[in-house]
DRENMARLUM-242552 format. One record per residue (C-alpha): residue number from 1; residue in three letters; x, y, z. Coordinates in Angstrom, 1 decimal, padded with zeros to 4 digits. Layout:
<sites>
nr | rest | east | north | up
NUM | ALA | X | Y | Z
...
</sites>
This chain:
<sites>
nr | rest | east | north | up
1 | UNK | 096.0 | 113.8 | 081.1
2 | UNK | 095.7 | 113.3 | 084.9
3 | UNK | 097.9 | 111.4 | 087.1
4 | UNK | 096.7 | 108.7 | 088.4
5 | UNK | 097.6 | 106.3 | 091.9
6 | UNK | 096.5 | 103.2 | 092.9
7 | UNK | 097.2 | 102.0 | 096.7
8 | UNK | 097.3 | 099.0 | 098.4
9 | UNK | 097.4 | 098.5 | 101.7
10 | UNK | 096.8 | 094.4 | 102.6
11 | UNK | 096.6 | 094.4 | 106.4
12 | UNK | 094.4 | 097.2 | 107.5
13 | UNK | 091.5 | 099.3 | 106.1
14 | UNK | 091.0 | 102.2 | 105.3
15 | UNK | 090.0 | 105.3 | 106.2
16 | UNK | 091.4 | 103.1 | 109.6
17 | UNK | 095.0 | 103.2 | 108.5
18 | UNK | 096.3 | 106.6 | 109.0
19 | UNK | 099.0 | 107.1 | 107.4
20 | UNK | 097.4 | 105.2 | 104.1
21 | UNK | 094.6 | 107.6 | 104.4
22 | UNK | 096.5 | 111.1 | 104.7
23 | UNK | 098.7 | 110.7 | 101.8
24 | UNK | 095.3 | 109.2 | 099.7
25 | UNK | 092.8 | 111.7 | 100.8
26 | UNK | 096.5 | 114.2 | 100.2
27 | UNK | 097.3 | 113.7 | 096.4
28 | UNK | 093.0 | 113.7 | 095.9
29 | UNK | 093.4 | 117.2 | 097.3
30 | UNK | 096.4 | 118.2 | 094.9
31 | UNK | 094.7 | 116.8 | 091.7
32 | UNK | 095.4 | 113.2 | 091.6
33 | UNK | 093.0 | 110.4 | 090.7
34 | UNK | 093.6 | 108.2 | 093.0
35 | UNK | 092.2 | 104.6 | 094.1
36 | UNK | 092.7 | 102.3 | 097.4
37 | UNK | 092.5 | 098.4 | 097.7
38 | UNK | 092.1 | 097.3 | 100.9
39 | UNK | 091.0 | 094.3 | 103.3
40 | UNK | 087.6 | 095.0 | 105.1
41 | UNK | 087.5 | 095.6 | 108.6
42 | UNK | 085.5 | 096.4 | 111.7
43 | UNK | 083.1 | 099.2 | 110.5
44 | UNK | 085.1 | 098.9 | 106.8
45 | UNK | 082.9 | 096.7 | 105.4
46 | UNK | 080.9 | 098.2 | 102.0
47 | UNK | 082.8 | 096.4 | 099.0
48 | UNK | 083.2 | 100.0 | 096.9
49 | UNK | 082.8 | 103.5 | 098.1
50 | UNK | 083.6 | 107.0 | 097.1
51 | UNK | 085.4 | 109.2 | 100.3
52 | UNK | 086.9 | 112.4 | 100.4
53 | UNK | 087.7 | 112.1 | 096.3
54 | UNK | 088.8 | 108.4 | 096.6
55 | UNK | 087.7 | 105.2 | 095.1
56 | UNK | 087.9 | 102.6 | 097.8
57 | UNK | 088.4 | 099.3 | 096.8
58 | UNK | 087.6 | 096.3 | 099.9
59 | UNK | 088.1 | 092.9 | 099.8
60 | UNK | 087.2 | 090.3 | 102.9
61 | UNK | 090.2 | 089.8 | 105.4
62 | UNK | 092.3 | 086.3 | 104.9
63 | UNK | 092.5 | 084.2 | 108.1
64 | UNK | 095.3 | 085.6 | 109.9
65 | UNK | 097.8 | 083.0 | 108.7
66 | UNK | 100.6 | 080.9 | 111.4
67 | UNK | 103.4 | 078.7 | 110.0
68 | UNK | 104.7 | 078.7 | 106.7
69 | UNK | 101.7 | 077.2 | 105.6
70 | UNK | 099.2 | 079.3 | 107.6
71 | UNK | 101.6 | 082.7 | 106.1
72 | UNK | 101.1 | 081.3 | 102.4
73 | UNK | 097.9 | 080.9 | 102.1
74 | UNK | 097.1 | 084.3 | 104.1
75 | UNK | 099.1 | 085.9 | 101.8
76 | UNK | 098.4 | 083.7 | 098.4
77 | UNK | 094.7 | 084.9 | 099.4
78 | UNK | 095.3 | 088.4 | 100.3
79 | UNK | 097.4 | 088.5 | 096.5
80 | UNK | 094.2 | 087.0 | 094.8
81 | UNK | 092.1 | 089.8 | 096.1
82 | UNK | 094.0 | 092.4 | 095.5
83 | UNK | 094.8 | 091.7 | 091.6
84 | UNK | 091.4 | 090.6 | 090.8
85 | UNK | 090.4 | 094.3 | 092.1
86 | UNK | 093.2 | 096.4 | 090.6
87 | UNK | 091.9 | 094.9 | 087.2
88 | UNK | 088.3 | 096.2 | 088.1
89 | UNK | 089.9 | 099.6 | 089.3
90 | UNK | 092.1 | 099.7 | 085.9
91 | UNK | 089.1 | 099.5 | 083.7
92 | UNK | 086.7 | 101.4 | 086.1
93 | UNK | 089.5 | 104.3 | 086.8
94 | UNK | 092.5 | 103.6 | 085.4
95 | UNK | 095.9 | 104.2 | 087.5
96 | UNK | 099.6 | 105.0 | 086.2
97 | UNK | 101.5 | 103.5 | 089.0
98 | UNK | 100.8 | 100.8 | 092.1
99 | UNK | 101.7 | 102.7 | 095.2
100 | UNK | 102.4 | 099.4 | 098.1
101 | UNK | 102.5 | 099.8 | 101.7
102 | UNK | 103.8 | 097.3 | 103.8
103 | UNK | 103.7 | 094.7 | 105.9
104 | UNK | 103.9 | 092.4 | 103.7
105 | UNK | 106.6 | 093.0 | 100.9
106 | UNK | 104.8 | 090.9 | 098.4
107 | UNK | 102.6 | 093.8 | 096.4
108 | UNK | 105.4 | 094.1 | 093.8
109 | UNK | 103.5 | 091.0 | 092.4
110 | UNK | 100.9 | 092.4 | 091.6
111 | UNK | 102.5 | 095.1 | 089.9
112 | UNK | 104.2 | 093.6 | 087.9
113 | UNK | 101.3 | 091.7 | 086.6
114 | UNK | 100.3 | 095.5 | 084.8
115 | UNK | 104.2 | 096.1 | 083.8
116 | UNK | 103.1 | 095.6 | 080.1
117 | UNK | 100.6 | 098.4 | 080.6
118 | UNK | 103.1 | 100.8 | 081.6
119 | UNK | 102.4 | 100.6 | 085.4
120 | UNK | 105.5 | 101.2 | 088.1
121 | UNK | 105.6 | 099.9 | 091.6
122 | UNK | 105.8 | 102.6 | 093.7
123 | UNK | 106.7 | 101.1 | 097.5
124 | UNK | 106.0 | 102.8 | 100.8
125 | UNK | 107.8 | 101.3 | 103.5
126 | UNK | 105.8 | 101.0 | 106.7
127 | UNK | 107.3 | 098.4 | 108.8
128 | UNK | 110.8 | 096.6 | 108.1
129 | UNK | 109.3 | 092.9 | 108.1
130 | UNK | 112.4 | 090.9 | 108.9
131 | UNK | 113.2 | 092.7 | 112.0
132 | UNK | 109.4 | 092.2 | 112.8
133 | UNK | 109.9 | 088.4 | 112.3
134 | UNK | 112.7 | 089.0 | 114.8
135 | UNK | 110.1 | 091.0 | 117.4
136 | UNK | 107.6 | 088.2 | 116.9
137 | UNK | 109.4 | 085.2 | 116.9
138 | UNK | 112.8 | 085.9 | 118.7
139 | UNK | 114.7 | 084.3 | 115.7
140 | UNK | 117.3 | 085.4 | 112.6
141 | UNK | 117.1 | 081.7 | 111.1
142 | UNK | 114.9 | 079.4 | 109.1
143 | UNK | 113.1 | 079.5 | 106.2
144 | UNK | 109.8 | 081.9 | 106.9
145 | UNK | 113.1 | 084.6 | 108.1
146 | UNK | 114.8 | 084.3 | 104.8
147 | UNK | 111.8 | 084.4 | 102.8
148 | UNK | 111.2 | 087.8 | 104.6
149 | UNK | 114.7 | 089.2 | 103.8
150 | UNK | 114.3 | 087.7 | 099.9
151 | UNK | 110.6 | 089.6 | 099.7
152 | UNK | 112.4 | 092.9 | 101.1
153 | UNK | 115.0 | 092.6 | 098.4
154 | UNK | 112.7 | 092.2 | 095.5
155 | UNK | 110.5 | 094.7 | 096.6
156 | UNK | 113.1 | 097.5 | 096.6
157 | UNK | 114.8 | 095.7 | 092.8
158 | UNK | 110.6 | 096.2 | 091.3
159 | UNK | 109.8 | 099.5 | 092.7
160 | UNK | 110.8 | 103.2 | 090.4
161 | UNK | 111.6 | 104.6 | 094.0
162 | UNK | 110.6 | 104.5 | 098.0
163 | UNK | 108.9 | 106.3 | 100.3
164 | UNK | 110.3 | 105.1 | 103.7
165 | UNK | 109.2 | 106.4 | 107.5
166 | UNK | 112.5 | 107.3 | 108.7
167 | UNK | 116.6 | 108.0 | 108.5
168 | UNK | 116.9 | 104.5 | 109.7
169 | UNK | 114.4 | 103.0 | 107.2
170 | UNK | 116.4 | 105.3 | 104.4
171 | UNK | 119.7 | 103.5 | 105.0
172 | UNK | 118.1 | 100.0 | 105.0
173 | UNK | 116.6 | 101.0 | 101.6
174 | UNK | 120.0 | 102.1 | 100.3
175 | UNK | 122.2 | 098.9 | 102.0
176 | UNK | 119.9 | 096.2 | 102.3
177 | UNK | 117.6 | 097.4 | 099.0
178 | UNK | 120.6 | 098.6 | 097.1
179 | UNK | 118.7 | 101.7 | 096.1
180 | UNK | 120.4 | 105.1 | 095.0
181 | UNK | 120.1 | 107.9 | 097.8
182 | UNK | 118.0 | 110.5 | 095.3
183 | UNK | 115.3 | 107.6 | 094.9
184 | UNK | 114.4 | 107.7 | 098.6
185 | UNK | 111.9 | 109.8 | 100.2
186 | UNK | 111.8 | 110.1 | 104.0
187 | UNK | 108.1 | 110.7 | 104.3
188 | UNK | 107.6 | 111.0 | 108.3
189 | UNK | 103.8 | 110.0 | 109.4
190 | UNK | 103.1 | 113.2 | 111.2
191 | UNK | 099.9 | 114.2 | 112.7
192 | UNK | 097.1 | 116.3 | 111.3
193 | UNK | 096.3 | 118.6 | 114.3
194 | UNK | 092.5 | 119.1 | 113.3
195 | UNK | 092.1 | 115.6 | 114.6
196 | UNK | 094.0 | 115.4 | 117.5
197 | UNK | 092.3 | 118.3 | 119.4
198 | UNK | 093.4 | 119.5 | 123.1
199 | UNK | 090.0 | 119.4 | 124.6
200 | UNK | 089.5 | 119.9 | 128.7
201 | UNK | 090.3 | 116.8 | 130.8
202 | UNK | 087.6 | 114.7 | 131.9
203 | UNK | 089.2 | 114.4 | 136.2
204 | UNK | 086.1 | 111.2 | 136.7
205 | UNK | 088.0 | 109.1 | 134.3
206 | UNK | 090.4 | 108.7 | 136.8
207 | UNK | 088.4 | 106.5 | 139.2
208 | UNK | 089.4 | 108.6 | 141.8
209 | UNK | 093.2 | 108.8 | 141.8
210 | UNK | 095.4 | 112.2 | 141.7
211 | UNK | 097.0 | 110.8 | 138.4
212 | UNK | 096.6 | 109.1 | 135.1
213 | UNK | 099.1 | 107.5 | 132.7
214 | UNK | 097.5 | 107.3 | 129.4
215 | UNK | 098.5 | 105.0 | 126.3
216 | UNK | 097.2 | 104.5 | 122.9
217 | UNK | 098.3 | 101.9 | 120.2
218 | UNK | 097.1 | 098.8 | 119.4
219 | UNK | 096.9 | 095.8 | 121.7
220 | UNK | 099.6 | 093.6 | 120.1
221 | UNK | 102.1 | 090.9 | 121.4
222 | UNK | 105.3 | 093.4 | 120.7
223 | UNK | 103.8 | 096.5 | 122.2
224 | UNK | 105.4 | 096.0 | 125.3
225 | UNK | 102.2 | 096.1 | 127.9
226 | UNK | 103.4 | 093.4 | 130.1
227 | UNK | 106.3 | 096.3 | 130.9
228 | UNK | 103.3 | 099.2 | 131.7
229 | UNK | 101.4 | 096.8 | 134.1
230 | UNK | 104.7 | 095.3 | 135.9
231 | UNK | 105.6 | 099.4 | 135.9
232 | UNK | 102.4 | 099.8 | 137.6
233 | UNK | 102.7 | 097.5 | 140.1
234 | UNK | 106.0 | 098.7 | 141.1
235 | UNK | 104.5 | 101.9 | 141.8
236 | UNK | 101.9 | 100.4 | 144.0
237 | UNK | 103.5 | 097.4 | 145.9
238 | UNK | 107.5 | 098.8 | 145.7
239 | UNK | 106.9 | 102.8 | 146.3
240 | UNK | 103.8 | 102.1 | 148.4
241 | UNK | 101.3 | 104.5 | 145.8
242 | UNK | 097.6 | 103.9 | 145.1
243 | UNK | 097.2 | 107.7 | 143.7
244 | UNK | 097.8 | 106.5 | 139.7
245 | UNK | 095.7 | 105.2 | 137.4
246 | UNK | 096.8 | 104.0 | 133.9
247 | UNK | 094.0 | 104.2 | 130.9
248 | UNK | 095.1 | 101.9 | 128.3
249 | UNK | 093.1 | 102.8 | 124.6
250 | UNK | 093.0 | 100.5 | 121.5
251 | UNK | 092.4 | 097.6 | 120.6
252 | UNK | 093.8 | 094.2 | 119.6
253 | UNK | 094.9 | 090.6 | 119.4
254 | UNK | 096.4 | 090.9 | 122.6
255 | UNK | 093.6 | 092.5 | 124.5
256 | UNK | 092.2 | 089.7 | 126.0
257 | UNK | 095.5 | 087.9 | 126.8
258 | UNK | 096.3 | 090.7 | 129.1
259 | UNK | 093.1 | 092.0 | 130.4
260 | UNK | 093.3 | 088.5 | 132.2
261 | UNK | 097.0 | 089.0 | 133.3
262 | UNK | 095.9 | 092.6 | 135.0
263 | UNK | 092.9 | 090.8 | 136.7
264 | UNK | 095.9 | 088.1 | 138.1
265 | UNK | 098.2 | 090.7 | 139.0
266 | UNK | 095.4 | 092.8 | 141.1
267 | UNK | 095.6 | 095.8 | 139.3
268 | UNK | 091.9 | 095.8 | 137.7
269 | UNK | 090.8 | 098.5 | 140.2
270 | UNK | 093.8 | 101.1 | 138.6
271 | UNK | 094.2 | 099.9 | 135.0
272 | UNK | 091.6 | 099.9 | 132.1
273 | UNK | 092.0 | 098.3 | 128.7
274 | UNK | 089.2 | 100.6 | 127.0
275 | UNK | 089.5 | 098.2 | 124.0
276 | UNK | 088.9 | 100.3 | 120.4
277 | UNK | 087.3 | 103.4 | 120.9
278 | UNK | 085.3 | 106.3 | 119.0
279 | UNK | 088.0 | 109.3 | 118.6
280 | UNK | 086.2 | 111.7 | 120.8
281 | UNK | 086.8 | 108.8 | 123.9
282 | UNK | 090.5 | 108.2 | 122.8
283 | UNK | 091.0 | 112.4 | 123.1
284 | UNK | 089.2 | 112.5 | 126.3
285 | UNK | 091.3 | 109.9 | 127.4
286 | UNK | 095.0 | 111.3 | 126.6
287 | UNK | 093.6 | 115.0 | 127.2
288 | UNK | 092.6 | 113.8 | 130.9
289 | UNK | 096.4 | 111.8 | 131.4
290 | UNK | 099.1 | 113.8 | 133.0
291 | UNK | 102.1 | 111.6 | 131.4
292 | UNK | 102.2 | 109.7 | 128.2
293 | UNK | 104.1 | 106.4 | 127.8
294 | UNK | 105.5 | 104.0 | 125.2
295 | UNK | 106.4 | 100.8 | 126.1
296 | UNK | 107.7 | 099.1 | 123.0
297 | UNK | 110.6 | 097.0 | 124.1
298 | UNK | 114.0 | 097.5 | 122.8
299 | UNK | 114.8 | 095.3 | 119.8
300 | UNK | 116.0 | 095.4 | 116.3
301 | UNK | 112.6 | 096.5 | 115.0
302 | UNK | 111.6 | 099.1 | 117.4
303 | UNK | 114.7 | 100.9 | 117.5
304 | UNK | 114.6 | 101.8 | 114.2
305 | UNK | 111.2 | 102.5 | 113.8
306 | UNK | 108.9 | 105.5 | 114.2
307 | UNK | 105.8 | 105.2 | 116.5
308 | UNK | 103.0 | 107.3 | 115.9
309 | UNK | 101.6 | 107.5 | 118.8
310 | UNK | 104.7 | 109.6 | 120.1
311 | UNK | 103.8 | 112.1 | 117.7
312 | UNK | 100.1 | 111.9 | 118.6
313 | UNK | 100.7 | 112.1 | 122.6
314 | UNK | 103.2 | 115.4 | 121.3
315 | UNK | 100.1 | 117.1 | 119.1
316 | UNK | 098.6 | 116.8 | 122.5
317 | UNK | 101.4 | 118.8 | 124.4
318 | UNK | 101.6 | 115.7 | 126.7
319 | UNK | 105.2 | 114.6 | 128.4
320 | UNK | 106.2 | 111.2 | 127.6
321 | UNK | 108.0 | 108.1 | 129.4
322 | UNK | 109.4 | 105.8 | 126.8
323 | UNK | 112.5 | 103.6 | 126.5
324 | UNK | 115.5 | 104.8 | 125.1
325 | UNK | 115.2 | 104.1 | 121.5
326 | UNK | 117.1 | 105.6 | 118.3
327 | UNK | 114.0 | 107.0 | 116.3
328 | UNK | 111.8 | 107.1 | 119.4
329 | UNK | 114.6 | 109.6 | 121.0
330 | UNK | 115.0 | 111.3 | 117.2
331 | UNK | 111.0 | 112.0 | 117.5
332 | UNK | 110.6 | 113.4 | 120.8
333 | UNK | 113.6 | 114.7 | 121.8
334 | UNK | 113.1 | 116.7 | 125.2
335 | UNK | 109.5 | 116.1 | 125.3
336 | UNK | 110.4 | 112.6 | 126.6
337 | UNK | 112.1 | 111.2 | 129.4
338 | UNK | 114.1 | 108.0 | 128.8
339 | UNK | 114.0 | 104.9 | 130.5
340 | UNK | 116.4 | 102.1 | 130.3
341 | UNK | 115.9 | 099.3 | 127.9
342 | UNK | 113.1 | 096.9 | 129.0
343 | UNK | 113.3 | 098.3 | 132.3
344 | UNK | 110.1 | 098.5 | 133.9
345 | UNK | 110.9 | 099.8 | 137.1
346 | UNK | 113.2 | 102.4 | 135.7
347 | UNK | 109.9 | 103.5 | 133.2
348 | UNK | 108.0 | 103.7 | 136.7
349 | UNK | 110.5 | 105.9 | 138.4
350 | UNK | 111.0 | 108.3 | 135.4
351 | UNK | 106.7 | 108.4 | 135.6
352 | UNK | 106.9 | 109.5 | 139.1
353 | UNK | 109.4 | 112.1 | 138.8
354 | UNK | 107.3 | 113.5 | 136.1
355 | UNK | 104.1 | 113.2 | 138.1
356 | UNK | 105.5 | 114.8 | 141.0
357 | UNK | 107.0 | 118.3 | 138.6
358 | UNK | 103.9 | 119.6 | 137.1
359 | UNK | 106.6 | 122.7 | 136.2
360 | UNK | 108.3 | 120.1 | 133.6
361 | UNK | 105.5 | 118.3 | 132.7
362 | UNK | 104.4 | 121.5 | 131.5
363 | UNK | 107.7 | 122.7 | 129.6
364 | UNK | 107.8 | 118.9 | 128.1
365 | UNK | 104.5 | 119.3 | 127.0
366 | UNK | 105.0 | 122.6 | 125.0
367 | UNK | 108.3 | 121.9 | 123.9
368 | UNK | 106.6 | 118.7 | 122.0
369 | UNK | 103.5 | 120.5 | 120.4
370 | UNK | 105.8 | 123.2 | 119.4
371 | UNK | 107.8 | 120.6 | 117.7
372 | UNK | 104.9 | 118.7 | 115.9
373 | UNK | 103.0 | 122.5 | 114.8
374 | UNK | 106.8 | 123.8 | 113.3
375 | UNK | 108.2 | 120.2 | 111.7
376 | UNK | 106.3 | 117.3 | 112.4
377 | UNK | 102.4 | 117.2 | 111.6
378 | UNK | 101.2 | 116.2 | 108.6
379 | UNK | 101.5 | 119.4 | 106.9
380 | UNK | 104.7 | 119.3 | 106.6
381 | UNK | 105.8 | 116.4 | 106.4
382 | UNK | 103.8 | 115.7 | 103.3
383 | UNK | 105.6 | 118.0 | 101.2
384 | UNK | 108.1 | 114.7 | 100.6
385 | UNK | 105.1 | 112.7 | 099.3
386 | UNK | 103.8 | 114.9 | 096.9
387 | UNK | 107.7 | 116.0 | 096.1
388 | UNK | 108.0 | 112.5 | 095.2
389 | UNK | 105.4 | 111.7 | 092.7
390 | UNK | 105.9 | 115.3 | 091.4
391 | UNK | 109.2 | 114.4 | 089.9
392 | UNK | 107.7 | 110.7 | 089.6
393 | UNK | 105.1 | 112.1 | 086.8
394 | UNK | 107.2 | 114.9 | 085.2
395 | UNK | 109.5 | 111.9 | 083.9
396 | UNK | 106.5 | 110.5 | 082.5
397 | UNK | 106.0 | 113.9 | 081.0
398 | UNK | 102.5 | 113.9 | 082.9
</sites>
């Protein structure tokens, strides 16, 4: 009898979501049946497919929801969707377990709708959602806050155990979620080096200028931006440089929003907001950048969570300027450079020291990659996922 996985994933598609993809397209390589249900997205849009030895699962995308009321029915919708498909998938496939990833912790409902079948919720915890209601909102009151700490709770009380990002995410699981050490797995989302290739730099990219500071993540209201362009301008108006220009890739809500604050702070001519972009533009991109940076603000949230794009700018033996931040620091170690806390003109001197010592740039660089090929790509840190439902199935005597 196989093992089989169902996962759903309610606020981005797949194969778009990374991390939901490498440990699907993972177990389908080590044996496992396994299914995804996901909302459609921007070239995600075919209702069923077959990829890489999964069963893909899409439904349409709820309005992105605001309020309580907006949240509820974003969510009520997003819950419809996602039980009327896992009945398809359970008569089409069949699954032994419901693997959720968060945001938001509500897929334990679901799950438990297919309790009397024998089915365990499995939960994989991407984001820490109260401490994002903190990033978005600035508040630790209410009722939308407590609802978020009340959804955490039951999610960790549903689910047989956890996969969780980091150390930090671990003790949450354990104080906040009251789970048992040995049901924790600290499944990092490390890199897979075939995709993030170190191809030559592309020097026209730069409009011109000696430098480039690259970026990649998405275009979001807690990313921290406004802290790259006020860095920016710092280091042309304060310190008297026009040599640097800053290539901004992905996409996002925010896009817009601050494509118009660049334009009003005079800075079109040395940044560009690429918006999303194929893969082979996003390499060209960080390849061509001399310094990677991070600008995710210091707050409950981001301190305790692991960026991917840290990893990505290390698979690409690039140095990195970031705030001082518990698991951003844990990731990169000495292939970083540490700003103060929402500092922006502290971020644009640590930039120019780097740009000005190609000699540490370089050791930076290396001393990342080195750290992703040995610890933290993909390869090895999957060994925890498929650890997991290893011992997960055995108990099941599958």
């Amino acid at each position: 009898m196989d093992r089989k996985v169902l996962i759903i994933v309610e606020n981005l598609p797949v194969p778009f979501d990374t991390r939901v993809w490498q440990e699907a397209t993972t177990l389908a390589a080590n044996g496992y049946t396994v299914s995804v249900i996901c909302p459609k997205g921007k070239g995600y849009t075919e209702e069923k497919e077959f990829l890489q030895g999964v069963h893909i699962y899409r439904h349409d995308l709820p309005t992105e929801g605001n309020g309580a009321l907006g949240y509820a029915k974003e969510y009520w919708s997003a819950l419809k969707n996602e039980y009327r498909l896992a009945k398809q998938c359970y008569k089409e496939v069949g699954f032994h377990c419901i693997h959720g990833c968060n945001p938001p912790d509500d897929i334990w409902m679901v799950a438990n709708l297919f309790k009397s079948k024998g089915v365990d919720y499995i939960f994989d915890h991407h984001d820490i959602c109260p401490e994002l209601y903190e990033a978005k909102f600035g508040k630790t009151t209410g009722l939308l806050y407590k609802s978020q700490l009340w959804l955490e709770r039951q999610t960790y009380k549903h689910c047989k155990f956890a996969f969780v990002t980091n150390e930090s995410y671990k003790k949450i699981a354990i104080e906040r979620g009251g789970m048992k050490p040995e049901d924790v797995f600290v499944l990092r989302s490390g890199p897979k080096l075939e995709r993030l290739r170190i191809v030559p730099a592309k020097p026209e990219i730069k409009r011109g200028r000696k430098y480039m500071v690259g970026y990649l993540g998405v275009i979001g209201q807690q990313e921290g931006i406004e802290y790259l362009l006020n860095a920016a301008k710092y280091i042309r108006e304060t310190l008297k440089r026009d040599d640097v220009f800053w290539g901004i890739v992905g996409g996002g809500p925010h896009l817009e929003a601050l494509r118009k604050q660049c334009k009003e702070m005079g800075l079109d001519d040395i940044v560009e907001f690429t918006g999303r972009v194929p893969d082979e533009t996003l390499l060209d991109y960080l390849n061509t950048a001399d310094v990677c940076v991070n600008s995710d603000e210091y707050n409950a949230m981001n301190d305790k969570s692991t960026m991917n794009k840290i990893l990505e700018y290390m698979a690409l033996g690039k140095p990195i300027v970031q705030f001082d931040l518990t698991e951003g620091k844990y990731s990169a170690q000495e292939a970083s450079l540490y700003a103060k806390p929402n500092d922006a003109e502290d971020m644009a001197k640590k930039i120019i020291e780097l740009l000005e010592n190609p000699e540490k740039r370089k050791q930076m660089g290396e001393y990342g990659r080195n750290r992703v090929i040995t610890e933290l790509s993909w390869e090895h840190t999957s060994k925890a996922l498929l650890e997991g439902y290893d011992r997960y199935f055995k108990s099941r005597g599958l």
